[in-house]
The first five atom37 places (N, CA, C, CB, O) and aatype in JSON, in Angstrom:
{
  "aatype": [20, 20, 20, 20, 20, 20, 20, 20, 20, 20, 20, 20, 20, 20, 20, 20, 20, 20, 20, 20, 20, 20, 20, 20, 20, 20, 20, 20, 20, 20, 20, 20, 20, 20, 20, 20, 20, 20, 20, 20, 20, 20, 20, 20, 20, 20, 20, 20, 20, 20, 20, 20, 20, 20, 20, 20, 20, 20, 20, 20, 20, 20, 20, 20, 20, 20, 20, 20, 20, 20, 20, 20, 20, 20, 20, 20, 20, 20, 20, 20, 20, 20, 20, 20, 20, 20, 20, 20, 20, 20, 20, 20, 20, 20, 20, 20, 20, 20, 20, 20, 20, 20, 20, 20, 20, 20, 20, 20, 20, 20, 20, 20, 20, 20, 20, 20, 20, 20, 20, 20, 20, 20],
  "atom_mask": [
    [1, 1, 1, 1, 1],
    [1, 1, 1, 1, 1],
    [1, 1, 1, 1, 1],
    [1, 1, 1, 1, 1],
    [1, 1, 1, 1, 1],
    [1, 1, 1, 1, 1],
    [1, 1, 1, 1, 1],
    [1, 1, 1, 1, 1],
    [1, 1, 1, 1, 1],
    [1, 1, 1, 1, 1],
    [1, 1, 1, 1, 1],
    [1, 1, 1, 1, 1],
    [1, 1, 1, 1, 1],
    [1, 1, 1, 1, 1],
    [1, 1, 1, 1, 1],
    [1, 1, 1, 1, 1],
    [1, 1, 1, 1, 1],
    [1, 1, 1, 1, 1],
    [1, 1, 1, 1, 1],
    [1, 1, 1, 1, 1],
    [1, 1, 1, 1, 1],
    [1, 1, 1, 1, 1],
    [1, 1, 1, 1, 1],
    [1, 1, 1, 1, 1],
    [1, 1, 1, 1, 1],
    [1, 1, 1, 1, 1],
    [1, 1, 1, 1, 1],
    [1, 1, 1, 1, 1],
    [1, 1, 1, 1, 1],
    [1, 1, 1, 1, 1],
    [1, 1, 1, 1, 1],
    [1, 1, 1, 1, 1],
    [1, 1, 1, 1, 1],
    [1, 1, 1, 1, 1],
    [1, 1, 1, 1, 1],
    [1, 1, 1, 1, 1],
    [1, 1, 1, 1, 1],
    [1, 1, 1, 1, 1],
    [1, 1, 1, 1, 1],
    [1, 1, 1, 1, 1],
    [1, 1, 1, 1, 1],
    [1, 1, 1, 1, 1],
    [1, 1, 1, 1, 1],
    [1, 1, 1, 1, 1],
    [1, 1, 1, 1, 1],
    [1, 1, 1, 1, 1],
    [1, 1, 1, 1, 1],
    [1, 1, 1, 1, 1],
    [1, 1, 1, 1, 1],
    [1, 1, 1, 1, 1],
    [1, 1, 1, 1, 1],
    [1, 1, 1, 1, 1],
    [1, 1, 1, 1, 1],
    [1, 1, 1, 1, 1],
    [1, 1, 1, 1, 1],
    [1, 1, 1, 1, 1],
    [1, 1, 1, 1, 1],
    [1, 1, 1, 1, 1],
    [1, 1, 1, 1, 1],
    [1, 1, 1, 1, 1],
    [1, 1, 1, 1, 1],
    [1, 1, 1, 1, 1],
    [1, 1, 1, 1, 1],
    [1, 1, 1, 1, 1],
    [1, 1, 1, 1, 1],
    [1, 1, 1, 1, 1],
    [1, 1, 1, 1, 1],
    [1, 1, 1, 1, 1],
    [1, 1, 1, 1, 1],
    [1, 1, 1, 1, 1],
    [1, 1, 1, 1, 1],
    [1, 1, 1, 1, 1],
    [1, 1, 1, 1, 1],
    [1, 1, 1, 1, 1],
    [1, 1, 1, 1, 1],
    [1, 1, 1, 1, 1],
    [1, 1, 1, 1, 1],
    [1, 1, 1, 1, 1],
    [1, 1, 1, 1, 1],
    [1, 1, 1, 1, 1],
    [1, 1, 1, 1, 1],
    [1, 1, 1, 1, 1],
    [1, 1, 1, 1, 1],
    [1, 1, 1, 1, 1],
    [1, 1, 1, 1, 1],
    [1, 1, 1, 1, 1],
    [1, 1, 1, 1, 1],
    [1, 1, 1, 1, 1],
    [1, 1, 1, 1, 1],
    [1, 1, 1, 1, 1],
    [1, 1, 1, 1, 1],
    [1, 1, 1, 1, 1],
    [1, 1, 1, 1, 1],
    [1, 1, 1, 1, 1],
    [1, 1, 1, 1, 1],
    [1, 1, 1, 1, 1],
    [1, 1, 1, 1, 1],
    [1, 1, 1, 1, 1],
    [1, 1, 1, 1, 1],
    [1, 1, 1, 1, 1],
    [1, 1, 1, 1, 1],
    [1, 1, 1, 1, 1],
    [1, 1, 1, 1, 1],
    [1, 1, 1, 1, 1],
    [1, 1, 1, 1, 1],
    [1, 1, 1, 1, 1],
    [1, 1, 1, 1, 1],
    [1, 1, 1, 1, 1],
    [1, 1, 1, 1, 1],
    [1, 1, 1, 1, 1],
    [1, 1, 1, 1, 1],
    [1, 1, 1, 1, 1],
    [1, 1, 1, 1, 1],
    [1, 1, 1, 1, 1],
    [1, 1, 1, 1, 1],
    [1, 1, 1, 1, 1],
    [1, 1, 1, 1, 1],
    [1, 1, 1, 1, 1],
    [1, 1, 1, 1, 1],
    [1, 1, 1, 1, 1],
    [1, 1, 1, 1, 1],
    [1, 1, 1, 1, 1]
  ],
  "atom_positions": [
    [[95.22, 116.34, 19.51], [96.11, 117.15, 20.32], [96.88, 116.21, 21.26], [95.32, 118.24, 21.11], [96.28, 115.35, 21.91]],
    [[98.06, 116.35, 21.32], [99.1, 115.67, 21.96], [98.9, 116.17, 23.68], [100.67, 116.14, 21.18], [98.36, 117.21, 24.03]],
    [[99.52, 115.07, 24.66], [99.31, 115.21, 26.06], [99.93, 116.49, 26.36], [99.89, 114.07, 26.89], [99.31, 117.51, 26.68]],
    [[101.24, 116.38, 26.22], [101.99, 117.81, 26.51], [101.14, 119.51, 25.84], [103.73, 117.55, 25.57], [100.67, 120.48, 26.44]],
    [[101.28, 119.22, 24.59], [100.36, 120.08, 24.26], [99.07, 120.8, 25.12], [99.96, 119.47, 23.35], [99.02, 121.99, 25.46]],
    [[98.21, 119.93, 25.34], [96.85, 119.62, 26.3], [97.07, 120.34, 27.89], [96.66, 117.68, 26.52], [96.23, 120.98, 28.52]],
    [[98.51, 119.99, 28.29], [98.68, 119.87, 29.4], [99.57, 121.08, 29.19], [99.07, 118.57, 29.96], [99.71, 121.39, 30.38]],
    [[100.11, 121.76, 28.67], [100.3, 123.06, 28.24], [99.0, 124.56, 28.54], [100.49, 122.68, 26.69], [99.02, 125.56, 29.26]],
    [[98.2, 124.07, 27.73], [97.36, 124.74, 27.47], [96.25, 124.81, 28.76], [96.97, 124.28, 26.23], [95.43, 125.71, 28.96]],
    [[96.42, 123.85, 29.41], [95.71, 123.97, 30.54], [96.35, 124.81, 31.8], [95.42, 122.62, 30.9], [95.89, 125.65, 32.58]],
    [[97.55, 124.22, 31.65], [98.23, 124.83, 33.2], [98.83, 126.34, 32.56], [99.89, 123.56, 34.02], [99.4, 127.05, 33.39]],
    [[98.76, 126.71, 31.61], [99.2, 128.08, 31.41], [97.93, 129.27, 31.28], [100.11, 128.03, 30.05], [98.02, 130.49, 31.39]],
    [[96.59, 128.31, 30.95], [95.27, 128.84, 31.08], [94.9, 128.86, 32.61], [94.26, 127.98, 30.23], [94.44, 129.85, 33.18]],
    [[95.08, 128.07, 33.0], [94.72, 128.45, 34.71], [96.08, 129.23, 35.38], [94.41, 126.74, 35.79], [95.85, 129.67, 36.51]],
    [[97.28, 129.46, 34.94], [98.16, 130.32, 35.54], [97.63, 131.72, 35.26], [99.58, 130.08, 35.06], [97.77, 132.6, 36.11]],
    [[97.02, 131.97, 34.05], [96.82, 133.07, 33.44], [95.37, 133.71, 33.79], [97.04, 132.79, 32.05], [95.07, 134.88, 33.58]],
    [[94.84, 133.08, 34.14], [93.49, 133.52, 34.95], [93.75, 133.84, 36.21], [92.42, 132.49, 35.04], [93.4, 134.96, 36.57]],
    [[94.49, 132.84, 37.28], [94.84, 133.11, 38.58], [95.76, 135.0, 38.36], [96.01, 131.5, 39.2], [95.34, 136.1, 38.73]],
    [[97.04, 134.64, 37.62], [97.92, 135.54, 38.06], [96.8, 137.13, 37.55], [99.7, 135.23, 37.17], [96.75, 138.03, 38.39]],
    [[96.11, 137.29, 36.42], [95.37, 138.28, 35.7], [94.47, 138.6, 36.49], [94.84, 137.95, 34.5], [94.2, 139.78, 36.7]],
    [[93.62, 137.26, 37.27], [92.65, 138.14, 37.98], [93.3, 138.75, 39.38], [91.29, 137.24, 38.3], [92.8, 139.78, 39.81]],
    [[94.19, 138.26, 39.96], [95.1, 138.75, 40.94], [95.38, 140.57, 40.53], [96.63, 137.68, 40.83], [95.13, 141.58, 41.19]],
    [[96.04, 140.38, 39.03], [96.5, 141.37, 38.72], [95.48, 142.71, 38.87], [96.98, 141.06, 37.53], [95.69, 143.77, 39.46]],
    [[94.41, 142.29, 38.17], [92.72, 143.04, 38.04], [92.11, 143.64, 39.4], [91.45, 141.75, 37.55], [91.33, 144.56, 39.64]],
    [[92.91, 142.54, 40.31], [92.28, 143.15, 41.82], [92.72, 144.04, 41.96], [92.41, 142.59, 43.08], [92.05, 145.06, 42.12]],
    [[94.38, 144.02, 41.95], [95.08, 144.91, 42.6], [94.29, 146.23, 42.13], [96.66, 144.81, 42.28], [93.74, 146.93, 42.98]],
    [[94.24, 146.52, 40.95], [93.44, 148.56, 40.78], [92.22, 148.41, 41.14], [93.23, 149.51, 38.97], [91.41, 149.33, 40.99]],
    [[91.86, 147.16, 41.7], [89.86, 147.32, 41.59], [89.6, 147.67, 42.98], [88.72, 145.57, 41.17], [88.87, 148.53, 43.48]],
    [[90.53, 146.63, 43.58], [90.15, 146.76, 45.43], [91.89, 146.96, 45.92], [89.16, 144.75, 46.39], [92.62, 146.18, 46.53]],
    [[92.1, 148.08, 45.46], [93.29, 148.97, 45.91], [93.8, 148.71, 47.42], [92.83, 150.53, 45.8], [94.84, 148.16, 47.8]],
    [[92.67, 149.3, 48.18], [92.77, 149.74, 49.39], [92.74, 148.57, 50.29], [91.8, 150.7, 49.65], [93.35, 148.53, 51.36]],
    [[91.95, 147.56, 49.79], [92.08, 146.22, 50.53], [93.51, 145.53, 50.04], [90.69, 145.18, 50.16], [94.06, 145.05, 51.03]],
    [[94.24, 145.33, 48.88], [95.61, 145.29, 48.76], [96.53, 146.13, 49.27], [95.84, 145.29, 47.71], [97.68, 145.81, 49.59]],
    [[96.04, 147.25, 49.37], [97.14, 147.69, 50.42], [97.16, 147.32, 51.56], [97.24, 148.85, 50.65], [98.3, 147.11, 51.99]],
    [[96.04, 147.1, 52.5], [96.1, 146.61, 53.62], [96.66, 144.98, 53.69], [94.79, 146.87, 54.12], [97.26, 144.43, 54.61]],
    [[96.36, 144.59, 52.78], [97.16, 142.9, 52.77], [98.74, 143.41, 52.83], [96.81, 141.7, 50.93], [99.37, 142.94, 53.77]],
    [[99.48, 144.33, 51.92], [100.72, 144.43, 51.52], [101.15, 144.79, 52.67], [101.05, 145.22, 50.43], [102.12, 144.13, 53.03]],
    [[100.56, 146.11, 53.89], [101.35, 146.49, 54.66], [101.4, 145.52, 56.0], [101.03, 147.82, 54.83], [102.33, 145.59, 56.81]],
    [[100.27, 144.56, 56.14], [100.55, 143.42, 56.85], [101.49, 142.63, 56.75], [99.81, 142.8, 56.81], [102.05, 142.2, 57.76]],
    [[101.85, 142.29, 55.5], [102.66, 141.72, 54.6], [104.29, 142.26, 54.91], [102.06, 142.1, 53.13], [105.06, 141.31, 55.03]],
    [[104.77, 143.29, 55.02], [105.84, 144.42, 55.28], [106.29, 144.99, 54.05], [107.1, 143.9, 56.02], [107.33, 145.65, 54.01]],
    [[105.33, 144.73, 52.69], [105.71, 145.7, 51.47], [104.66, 146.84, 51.43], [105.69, 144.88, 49.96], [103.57, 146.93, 51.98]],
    [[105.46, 147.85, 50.45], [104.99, 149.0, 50.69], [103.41, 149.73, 49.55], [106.44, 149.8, 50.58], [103.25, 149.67, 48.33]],
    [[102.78, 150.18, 50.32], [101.73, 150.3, 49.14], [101.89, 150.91, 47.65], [100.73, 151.07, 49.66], [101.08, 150.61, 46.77]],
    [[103.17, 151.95, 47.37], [103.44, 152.12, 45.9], [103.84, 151.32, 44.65], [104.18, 152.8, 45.9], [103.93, 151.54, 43.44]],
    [[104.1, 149.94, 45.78], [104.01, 148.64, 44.74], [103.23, 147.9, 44.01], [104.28, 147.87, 45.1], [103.57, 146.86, 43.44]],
    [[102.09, 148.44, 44.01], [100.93, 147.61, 43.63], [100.71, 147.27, 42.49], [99.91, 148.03, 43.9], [100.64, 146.19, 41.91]],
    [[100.55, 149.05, 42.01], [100.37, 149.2, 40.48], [101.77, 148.66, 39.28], [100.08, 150.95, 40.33], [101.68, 147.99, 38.25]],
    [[103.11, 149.34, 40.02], [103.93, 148.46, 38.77], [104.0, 147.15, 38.96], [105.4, 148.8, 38.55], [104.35, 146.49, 37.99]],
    [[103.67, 146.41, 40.3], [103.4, 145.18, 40.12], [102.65, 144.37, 39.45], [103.26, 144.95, 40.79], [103.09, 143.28, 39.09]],
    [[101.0, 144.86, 39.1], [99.86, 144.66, 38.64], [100.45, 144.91, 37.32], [98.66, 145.44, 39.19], [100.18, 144.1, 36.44]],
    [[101.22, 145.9, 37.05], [101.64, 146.49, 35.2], [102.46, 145.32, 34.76], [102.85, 148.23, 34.95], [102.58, 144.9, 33.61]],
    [[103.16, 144.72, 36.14], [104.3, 144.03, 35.6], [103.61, 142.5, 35.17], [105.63, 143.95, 36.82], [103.79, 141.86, 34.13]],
    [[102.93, 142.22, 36.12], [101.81, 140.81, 36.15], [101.24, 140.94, 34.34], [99.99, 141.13, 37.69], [101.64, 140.13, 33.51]],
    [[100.56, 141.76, 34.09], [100.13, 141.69, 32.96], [101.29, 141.64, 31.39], [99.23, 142.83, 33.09], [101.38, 140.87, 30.43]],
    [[101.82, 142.56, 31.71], [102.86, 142.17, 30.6], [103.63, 141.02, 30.61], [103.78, 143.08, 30.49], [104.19, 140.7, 29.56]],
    [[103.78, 140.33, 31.6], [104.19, 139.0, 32.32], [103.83, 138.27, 31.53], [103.7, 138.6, 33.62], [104.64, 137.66, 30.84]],
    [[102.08, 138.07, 31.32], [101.65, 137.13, 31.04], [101.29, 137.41, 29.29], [100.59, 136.83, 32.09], [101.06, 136.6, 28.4]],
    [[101.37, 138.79, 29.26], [101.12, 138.81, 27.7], [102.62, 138.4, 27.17], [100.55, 140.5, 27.05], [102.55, 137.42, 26.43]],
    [[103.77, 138.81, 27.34], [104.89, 137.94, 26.95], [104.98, 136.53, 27.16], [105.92, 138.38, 27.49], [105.96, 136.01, 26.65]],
    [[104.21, 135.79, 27.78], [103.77, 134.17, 28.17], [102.87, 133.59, 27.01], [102.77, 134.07, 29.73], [102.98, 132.47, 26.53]],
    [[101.86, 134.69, 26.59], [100.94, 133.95, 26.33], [101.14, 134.19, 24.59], [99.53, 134.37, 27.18], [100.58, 133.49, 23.74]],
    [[102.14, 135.44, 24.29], [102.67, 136.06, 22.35], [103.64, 134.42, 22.6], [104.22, 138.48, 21.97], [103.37, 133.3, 22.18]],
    [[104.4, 134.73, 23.17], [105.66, 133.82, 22.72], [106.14, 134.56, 21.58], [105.32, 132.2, 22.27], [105.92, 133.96, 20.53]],
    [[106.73, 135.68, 21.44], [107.02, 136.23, 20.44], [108.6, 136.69, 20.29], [106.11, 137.2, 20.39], [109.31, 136.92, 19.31]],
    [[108.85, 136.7, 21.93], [110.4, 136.67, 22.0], [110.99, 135.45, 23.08], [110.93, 138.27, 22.56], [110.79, 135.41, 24.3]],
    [[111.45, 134.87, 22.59], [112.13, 133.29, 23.91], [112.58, 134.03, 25.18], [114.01, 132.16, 23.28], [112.65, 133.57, 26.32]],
    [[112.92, 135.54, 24.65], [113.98, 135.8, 25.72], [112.67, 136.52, 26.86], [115.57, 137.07, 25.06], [112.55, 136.02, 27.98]],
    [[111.99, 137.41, 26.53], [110.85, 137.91, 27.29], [110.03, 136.76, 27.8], [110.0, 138.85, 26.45], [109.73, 136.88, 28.99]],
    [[109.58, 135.68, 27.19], [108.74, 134.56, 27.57], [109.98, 133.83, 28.83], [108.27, 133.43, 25.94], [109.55, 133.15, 29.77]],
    [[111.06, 134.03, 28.7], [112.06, 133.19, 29.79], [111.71, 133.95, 31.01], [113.89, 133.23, 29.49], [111.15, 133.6, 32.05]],
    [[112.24, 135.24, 30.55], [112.18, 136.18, 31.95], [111.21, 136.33, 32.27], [112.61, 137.41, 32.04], [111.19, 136.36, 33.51]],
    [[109.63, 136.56, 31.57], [108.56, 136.41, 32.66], [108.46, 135.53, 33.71], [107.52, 136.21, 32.17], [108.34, 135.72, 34.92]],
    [[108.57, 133.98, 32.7], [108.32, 132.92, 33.76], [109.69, 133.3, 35.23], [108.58, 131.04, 32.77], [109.52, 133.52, 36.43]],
    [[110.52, 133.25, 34.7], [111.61, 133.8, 35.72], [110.97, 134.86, 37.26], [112.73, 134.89, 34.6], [110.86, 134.71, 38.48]],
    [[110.72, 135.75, 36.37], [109.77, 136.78, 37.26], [108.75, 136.53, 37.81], [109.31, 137.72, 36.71], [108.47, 137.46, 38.57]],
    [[108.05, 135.79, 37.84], [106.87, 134.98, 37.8], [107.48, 133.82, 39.16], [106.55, 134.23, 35.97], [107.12, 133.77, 40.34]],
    [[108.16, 133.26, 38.66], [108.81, 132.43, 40.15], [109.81, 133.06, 41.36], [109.76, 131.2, 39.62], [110.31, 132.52, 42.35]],
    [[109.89, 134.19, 40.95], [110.53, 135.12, 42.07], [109.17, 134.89, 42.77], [111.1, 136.92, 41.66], [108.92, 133.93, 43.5]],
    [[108.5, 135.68, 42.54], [107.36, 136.39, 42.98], [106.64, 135.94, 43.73], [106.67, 136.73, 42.22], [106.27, 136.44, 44.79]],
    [[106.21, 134.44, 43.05], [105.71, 133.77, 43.77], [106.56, 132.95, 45.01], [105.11, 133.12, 42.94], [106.14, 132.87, 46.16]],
    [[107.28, 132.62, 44.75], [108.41, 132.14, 46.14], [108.38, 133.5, 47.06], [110.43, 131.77, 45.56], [108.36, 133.15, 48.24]],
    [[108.38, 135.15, 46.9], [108.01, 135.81, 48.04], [107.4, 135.82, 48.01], [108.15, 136.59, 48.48], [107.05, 136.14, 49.14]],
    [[106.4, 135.66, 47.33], [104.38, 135.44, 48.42], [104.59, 134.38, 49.16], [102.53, 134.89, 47.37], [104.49, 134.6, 50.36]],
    [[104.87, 133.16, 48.82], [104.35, 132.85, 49.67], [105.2, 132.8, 50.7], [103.75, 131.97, 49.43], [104.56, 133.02, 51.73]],
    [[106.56, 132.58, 50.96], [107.43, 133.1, 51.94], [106.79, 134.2, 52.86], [108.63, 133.63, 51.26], [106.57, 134.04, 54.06]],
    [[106.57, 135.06, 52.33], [105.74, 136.28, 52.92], [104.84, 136.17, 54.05], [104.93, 136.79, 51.95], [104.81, 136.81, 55.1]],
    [[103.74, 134.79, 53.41], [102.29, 134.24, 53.88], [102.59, 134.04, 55.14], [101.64, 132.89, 53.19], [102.29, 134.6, 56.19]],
    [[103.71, 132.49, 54.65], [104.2, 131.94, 55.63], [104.88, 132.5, 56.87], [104.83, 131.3, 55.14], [104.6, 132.29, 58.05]],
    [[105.54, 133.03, 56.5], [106.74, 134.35, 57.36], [105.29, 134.8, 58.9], [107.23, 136.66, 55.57], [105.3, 134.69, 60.13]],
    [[104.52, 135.18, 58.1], [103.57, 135.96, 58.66], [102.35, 135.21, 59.89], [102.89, 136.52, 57.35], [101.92, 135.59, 60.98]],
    [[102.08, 133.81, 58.88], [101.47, 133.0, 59.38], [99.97, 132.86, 59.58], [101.99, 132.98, 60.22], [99.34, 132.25, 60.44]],
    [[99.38, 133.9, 58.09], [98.25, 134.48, 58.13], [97.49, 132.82, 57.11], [98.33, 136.4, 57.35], [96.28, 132.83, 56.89]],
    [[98.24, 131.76, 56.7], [97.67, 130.82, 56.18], [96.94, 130.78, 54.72], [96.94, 130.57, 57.07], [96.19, 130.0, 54.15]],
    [[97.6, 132.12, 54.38], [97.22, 132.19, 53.14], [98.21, 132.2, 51.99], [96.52, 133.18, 53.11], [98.21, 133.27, 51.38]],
    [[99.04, 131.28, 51.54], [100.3, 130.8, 51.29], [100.0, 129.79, 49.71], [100.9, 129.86, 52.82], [100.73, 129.66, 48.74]],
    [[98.55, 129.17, 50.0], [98.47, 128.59, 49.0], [97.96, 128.62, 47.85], [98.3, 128.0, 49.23], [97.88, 127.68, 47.05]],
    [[97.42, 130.17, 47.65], [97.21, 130.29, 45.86], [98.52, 130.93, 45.73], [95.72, 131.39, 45.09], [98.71, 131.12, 44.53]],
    [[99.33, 131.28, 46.29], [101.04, 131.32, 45.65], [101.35, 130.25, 45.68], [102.25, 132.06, 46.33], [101.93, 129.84, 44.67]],
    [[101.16, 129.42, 46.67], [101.98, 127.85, 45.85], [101.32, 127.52, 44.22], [101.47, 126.04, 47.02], [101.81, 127.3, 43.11]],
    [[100.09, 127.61, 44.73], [99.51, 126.84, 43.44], [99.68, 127.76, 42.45], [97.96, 126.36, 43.49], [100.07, 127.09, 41.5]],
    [[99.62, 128.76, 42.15], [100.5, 129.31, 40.94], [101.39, 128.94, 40.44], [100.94, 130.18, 41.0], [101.61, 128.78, 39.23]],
    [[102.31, 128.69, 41.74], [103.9, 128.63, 41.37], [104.31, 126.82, 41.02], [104.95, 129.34, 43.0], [105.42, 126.31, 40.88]],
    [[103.13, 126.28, 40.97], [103.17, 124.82, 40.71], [102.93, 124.61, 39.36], [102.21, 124.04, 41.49], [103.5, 123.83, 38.6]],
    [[101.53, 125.83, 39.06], [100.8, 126.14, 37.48], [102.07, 126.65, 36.58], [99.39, 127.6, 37.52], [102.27, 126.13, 35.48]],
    [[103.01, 127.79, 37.13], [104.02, 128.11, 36.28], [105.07, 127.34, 35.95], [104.47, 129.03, 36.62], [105.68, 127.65, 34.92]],
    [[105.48, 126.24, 36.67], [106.8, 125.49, 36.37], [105.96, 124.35, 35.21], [107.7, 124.64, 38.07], [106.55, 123.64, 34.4]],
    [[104.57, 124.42, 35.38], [104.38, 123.15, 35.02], [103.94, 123.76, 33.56], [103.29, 122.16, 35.99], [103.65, 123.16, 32.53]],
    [[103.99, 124.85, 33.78], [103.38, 125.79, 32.22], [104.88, 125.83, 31.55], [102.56, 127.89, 32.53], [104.99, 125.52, 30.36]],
    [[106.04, 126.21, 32.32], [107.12, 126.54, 31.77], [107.51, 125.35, 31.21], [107.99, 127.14, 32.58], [107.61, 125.41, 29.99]],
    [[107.81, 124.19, 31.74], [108.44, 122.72, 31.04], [107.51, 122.34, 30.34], [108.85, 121.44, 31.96], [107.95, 121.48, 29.58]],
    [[106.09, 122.58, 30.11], [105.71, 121.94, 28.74], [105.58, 122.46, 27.59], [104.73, 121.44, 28.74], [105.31, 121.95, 26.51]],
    [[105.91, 124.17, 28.08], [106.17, 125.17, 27.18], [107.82, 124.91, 26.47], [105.98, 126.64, 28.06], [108.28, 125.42, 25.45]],
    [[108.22, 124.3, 27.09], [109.63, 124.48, 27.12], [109.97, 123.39, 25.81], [110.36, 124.1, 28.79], [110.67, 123.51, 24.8]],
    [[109.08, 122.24, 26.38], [109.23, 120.99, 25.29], [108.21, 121.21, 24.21], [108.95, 119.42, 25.97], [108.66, 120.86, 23.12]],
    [[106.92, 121.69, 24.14], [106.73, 122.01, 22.89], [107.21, 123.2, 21.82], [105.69, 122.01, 22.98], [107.0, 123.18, 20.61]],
    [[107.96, 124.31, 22.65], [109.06, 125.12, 21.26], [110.12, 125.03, 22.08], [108.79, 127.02, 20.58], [110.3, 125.69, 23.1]],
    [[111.24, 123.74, 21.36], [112.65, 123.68, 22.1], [113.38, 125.27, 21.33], [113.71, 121.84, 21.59], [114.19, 125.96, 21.96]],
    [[113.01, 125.56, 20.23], [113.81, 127.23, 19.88], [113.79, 128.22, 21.03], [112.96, 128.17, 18.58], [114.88, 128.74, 21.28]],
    [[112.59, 128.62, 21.88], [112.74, 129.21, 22.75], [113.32, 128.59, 23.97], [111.77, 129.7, 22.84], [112.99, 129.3, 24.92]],
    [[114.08, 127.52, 24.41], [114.23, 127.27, 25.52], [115.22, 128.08, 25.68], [114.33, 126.08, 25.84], [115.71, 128.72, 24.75]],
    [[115.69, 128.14, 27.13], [117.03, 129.11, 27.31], [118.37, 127.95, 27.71], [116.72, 130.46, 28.87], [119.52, 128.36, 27.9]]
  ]
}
């Protein structure tokens, strides 16, 4: 197995655990995400299409079945994370850095994704 490859498979396996179990919280411990969100200044009916959106996110990440859905997740995916942690920060609650480190796991998932199928690049 080639470095990129390797290094693919790793940083898109630990993006995909972080962002999934994130996702998993949100319906498990509801009520404690809501209380993060309204600290936060978003609103609690966001949770769930967020959590819906996280998962299909990553199942279009992880099929690669359309270039164009695998673009826009990661796309969506770095919104998201740039307002978390903006958010964190904004707030000053110091909890800023499993959105960075996501958002370090996704660029670094996206460019080696990117160079091992140049067909899907955008």
């Amino acid at each position: 197995m080639n470095k990129t490859k390797l290094t693919y498979r790793i940083t898109t396996g630990l993006f995909t655990a972080l962002i999934g179990m994130g996702a998993v919280m949100y319906f498990v411990q509801h009520d404690m995400v809501a209380d993060k969100f309204a600290t936060l200044g978003y609103p609690a009916y966001i949770i769930c299409p967020l959590a819906i959106a996280k998962l299909l996110g990553l199942t279009a990440i992880l099929t690669r079945k359309s270039p164009l859905l695998t673009n826009l997740a990661y796309a969506g995916f770095f919104y998201e994370l740039i307002l978390a942690a903006t958010a964190h920060v904004a707030i000053g609650d110091g909890e800023f850095a499993p959105a960075t480190a996501a958002l370090a796991l996704a660029i670094a998932s996206w460019e080696t994704g990117r160079r091992l199928y140049p067909s899907s690049a955008a």
